[in-house]
N, C-alpha and C positions, 0 to 999 in steps of 0.2 A: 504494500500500500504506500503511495507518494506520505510526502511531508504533508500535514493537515493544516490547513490556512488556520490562521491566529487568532477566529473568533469560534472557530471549533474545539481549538486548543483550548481559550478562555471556559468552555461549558465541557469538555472531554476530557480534559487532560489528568495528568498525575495520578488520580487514583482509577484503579480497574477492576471493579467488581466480577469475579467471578459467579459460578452457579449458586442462588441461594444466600450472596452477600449482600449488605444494602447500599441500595442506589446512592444513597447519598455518602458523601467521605463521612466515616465513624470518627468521634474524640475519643481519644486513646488516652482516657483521664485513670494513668496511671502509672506509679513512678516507679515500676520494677516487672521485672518480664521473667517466667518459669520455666525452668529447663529440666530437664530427666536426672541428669549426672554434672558432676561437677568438672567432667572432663569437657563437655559443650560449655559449658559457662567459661573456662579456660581460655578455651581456643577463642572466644567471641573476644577476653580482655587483651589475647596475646596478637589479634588483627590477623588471625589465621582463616576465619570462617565471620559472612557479612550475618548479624541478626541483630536485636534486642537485648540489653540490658538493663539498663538505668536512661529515664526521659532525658537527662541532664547532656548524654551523648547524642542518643536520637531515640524519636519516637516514631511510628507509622504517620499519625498524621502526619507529624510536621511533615515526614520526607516525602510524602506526597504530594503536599502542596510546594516543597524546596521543585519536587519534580518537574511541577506543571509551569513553577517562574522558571525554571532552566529549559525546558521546550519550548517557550515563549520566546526569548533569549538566545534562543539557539545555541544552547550550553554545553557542556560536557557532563558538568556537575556543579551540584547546588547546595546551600544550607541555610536555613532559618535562625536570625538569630534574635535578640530580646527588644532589639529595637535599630534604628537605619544607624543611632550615633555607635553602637555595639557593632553592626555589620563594616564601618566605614573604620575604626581600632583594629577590626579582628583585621580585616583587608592589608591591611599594613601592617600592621604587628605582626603577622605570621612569613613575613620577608624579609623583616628588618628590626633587629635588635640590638642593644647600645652600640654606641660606634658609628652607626648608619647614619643615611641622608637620602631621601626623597625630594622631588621636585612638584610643585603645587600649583597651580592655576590660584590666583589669590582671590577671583570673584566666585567664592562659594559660601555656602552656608554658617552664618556666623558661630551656631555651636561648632561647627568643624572645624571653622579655623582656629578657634580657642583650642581644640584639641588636638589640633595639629601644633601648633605653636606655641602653647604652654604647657600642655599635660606629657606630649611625648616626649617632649625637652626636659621635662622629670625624668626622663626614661632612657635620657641620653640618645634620646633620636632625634635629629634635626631635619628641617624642614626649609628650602629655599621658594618664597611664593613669587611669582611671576606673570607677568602681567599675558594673557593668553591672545590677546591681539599682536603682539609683539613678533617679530619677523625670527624666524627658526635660527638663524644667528645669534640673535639675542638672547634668547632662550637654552640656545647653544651651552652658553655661560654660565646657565647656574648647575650644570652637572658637576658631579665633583668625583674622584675614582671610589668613593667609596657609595656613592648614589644606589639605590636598591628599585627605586620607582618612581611615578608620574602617575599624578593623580590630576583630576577635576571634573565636572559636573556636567554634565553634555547641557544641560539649561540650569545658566545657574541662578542660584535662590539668596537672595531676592534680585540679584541685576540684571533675570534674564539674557542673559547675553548666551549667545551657541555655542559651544567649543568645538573649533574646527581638528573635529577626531585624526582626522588621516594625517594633519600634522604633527600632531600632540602622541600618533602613534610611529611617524614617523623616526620622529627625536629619541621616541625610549625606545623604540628596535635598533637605530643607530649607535646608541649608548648600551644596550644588552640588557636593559630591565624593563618589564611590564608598565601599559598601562593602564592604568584602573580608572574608569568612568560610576560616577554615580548617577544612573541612569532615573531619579525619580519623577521630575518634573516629566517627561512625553512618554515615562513609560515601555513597555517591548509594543503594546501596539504603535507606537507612533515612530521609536527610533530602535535601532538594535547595533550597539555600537560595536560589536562581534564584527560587521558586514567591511566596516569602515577600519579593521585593523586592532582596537582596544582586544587585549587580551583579560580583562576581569570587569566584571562589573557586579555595583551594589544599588540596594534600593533600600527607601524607609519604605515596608508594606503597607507601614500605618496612613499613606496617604492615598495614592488614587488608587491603589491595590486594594487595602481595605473600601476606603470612598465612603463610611459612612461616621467615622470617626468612634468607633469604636471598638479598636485593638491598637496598642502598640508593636511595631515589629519592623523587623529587618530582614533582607538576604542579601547573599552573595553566589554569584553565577562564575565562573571560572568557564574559558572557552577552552579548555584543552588545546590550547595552540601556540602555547611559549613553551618551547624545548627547553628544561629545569637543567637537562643535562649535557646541551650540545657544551660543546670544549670551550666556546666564548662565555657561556654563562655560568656552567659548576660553581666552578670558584665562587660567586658573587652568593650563591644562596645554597649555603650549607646545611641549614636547615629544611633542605629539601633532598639533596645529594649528596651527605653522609649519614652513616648510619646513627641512627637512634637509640640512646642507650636507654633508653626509658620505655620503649620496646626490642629488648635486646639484638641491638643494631641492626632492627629496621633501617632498612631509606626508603622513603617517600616515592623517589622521585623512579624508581627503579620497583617497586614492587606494586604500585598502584598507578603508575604509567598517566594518562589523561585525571585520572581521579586526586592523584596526588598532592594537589596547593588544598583541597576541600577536606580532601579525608584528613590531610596535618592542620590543619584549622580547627576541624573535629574533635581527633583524638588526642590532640594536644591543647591548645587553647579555649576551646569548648569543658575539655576535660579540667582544667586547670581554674578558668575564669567564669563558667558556669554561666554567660550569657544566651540560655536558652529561651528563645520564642515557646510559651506556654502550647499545649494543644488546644485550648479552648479558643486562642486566638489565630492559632494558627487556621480553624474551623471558622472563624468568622471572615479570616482575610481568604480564604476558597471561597466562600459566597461572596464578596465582591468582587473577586479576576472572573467569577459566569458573567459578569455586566460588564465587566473593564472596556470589553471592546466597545458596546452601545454609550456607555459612559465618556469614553473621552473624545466620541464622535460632537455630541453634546456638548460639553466644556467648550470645544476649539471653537463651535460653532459659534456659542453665545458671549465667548471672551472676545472674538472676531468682529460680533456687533458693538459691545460694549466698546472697546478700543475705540472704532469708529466714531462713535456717539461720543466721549470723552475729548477724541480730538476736535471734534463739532465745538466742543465749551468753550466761552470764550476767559472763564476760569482757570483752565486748567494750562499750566504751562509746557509739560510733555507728555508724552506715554509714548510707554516702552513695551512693545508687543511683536516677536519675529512673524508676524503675519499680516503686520501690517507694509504694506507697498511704502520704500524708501528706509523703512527700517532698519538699523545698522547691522543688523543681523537676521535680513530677508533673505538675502541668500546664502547665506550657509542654511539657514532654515528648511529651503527647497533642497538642497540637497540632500541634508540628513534626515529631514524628516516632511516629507511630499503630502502627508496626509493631514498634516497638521501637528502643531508644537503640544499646547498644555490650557488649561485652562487659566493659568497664571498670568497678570500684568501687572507691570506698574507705572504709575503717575505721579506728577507734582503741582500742585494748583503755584498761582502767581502767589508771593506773598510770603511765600518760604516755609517752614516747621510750624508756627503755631496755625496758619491757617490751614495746613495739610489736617492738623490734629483735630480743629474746631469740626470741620468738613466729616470727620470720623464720627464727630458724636452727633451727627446731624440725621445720621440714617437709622434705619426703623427697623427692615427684617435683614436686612443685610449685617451680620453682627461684625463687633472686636472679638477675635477671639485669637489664642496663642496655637493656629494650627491653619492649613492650607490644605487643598486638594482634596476636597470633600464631599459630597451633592449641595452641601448648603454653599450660601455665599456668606465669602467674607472678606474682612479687613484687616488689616492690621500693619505700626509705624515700625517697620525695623529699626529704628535709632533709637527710640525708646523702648523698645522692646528684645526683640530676639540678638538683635545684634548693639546691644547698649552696651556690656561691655568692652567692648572696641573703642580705641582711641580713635579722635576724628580723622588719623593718617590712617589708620586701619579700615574705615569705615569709607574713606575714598578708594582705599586698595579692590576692596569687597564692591565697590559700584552702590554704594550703600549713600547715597547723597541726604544731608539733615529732611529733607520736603516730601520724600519716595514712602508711598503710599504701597504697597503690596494690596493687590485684590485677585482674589480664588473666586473665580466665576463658578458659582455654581448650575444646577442640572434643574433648576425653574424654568419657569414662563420666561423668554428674557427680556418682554414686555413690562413684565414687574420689576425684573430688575433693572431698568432703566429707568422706569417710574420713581423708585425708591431713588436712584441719583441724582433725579430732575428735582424730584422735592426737598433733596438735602441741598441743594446748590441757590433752588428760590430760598430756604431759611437761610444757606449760609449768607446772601445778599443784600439780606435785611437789615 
C-alpha cells in the first residue's frame, strides 16, 4: 500500500487495532507492565528485546501516538515527552554535554531562549544565537570545532518570521552536526522540514496538536538521516558511537541503527530525567491530530482575513503575517509551506506599548491568555508577558519589539472575530 496522505494519517495512524480490540486508542493508565519470568523482565532492562516496563520509559499509548507524529513527519522514530520546553532540552541534551556549543537562530520562543542561554550554561553548554536572515557567511562564524548542532523554529514565536530550512541545513551538514527544527507553529500538515534537509524535529503537542488546550506535551521526530557514524561525525557524538557502560557497552548508534538519537533519548534521559508525557494526555493530544488537518485549514484561512482587515486599520501600524503579499517572509512561506503557514500573527497599533496593551483589554471573547494555537482566539503582549524576562537587547534579538501584539486566530465565525476587533478599536478611539 502507497504512503497515506496526511489527513488519513491525522484519523488512521499510530494505533492499529486488531480482531476484537477497541477502535479507539486505549489509556494505558498504568505504571508497570507483567511478565512470566524474571529472565523477560531482564532482557526488556538490558535493551535486548523491544516491550513494556515502567510508563516513565514508555507506554502503549504514548508510542502510539509518538507513532502517528512520526508518520506525519515522515520520521524514522519518535517520543513523547512532558511538555515542547522538555522535548526542545531532551533535543539537545542528548548530543551535547558540558564542553559543547550549538548554534541558534535567536528569533524563537522566549522560554527557549532562556533555556538555551541561561539554564544550559549551568550545564556548561553554550549557545551562539544568530540572526537567521543573515547570509551563510555570516552565520558561517558562529560555529566553533566543538559545535554539536543548529537549532531554530521553522515559524518563529512570536516574530513569525520562516526559517529558510535548506540553508540553516545546509550550514550544519557543512559543519557535520544536525539540524533540529521546532516544527510547532505550521505543524507536519503545513510544513515537514525532513523534505527541506533538517534532520530532527520537535513540537509543543500542547498547541495545534492538542488544539483544545487541554494537555501539556511534547515530541520529538528524528528522520533517521544523519549518519551518527560516518568517519566525519563519530568523533563529534560519542554518546551515540561509543559504547555505553550503563548498558554494558551498548552503542547506540551501531545496534539501533535509524532508531538510535530516540531510543538514547529514551533509555537514557527519559530514564534519568523522567520527562514523561502522561497517557491520559497523551489520549487527549490523538483526539486532536483526527482534526489537525480540518483545523489548521481553518486557522490559515481566518488568520489570512484577519491580517487583511488589520492592515485595512488605520490604527494599526504593522502586521506580520507570511501570507500576506509583500510580507518579508512571503516567500520562503510558499516555499516551505504552499498550503498555508499557522494561525498565528502579529501587530503593533500606532502609539507604541501602552496603546498595544489598552487595545488588549478592549476585546470581549477574544481573551488574554498565556497560550496560542488553540480553537479559541487569543491575545497576548510578549514583552510583558512570555518573553518579559528578556532584556530589551534580547527582546530585539527574538523580533520581540515593546508594541507586538501576538494573536492565535482561532476556528470561529471569522465574522465574529473581526466584529470583536472592530469594536475594541471604536472603544479604543474614544
Amino acid at each position: 500500500m502507497k504512503k497515506q496522505r496526511k489527513g488519513t494519517i491525522c484519523v488512521q495512524g499510530g494505533w492499529k487495532p486488531g480482531k476484537g480490540e477497541p477502535r479507539q486508542l486505549p489509556v494505558y493508565q498504568s505504571t508497570t507492565f507483567k511478565y512470566e519470568t524474571s529472565e523477560q523482565m531482564a532482557n526488556l532492562f538490558d535493551l535486548k528485546e523491544a516491550g513494556y516496563f515502567y510508563t516513565r520509559l514508555q507506554n502503549p499509548t504514548n508510542d502510539a501516538v509518538a507513532a502517528k507524529i512520526c508518520e506525519l513527519e515522515g520520521g524514522a522514530a519518535a517520543m513523547l515527552t512532558s511538555s515542547g520546553q522538555a522535548a526542545n532540552f531532551y533535543a539537545i541534551f542528548n548530543i551535547c554535554s558540558t564542553g559543547d556549543h550549538f548554534v541558534c537562530a535567536s528569533a524563537i520562543y522566549g522560554g527557549t531562549y532562556n533555556l538555551f542561554a541561561v539554564t544550559l550554561k549551568k550545564l556548561g553548554i553554550e549557545v551562539t544565537f544568530v540572526d537567521q536572515d543573515a547570509s551563510e557567511e555570516e552565520i558561517a562564524r558562529a560555529f566553533k570545532p566543538n559545535t554539536k548542532a543548529v537549532f531554530g523554529e521553522s515559524i518563529a514565536n512570536p516574530a513569525m518570521k520562516v526559517l529558510d530550512i535548506e540553508k540553516f541545513a545546509r550550514l550544519a551538514h557543512n559543519h557535520g552536526v544536525p539540524l533540529i527544527v521546532d516544527n510547532t507553529f505550521p505543524t507536519p500538515i503545513n510544513c515537514t522540514p525532513f523534505d527541506w534537509g533538517a534532520d530532527i524535529v520537535t513540537h509543543s503537542t500542547t498547541k495545534y496538536m492538542d488544539g483544545h488546550a487541554t494537555a501539556v506535551g511534547g515530541a520529538i521526530v528524528d528522520s533517521g538521516n544523519f549518519d551518527w557514524m560516518a568517519p566525519e561525525h563519530a568523533a563529534k557524538f560519542p554518546g551515540l558511537t561509543t559504547p555505553d557502560e550503563s548498558y554494558h557497552g551498548l552503542t547506540y548508534a551501531t545496534a539501533f541503527g535509524k532508531g538510535a538519537y530516540i531510543t538514547k533519548a529514551t533509555v537514557q534521559l527519559m530514564r534519568d530525567l523522567g520527562a514523561i508525557q502522561s497517557p491520559q494526555n497523551a489520549f487527549l493530544v490523538n483526539l486532536g491530530l483526527e482534526t489537525l488537518h480540518l483545523r489548521m485549514e481553518r486557522h490559515c484561512a481566518n488568520a489570512q482575513r484577519v491580517a487583511e482587515f488589520l492592515q485595512s486599520r488605520p490604527e494599526v501600524a504593522w502586521v506580520h503575517y507570511p501570507g500576506l503579499t509583500g510580507d518579508k517572509y512571503y516567500d520562503l512561506a510558499a516555499k516551505y509551506m504552499p498550503n498555508g503557514t499557522c494561525g498565528v500573527l502579529t501587530f503593533g497599533l500606532k502609539g507604541g506599548r501602552d496603546k498595544s496593551v489598552a487595545f488588549m483589554d478592549n476585546l470581549r471573547f477574544v481573551s488574554i491568555v498565556t497560550h496560542v494555537a488553540d480553537a479559541r482566539s487569543c491575545v497576548l503582549h510578549p514583552a510583558s508577558h512570555t518573553h518579559r524576562q528578556l532584556s530589551d537587547t534580547q527582546l530585539f534579538e527574538a523580533g520581540v519589539s515593546p508594541d507586538l501584539i501576538r494573536f492565535s486566530v482561532g476556528i470561529e465565525d471569522v465574522d465574529d472575530i473581526i466584529e470583536d476587533l472592530t469594536q475594541a478599536f471604536v472603544t479604543f478611539n474614544r
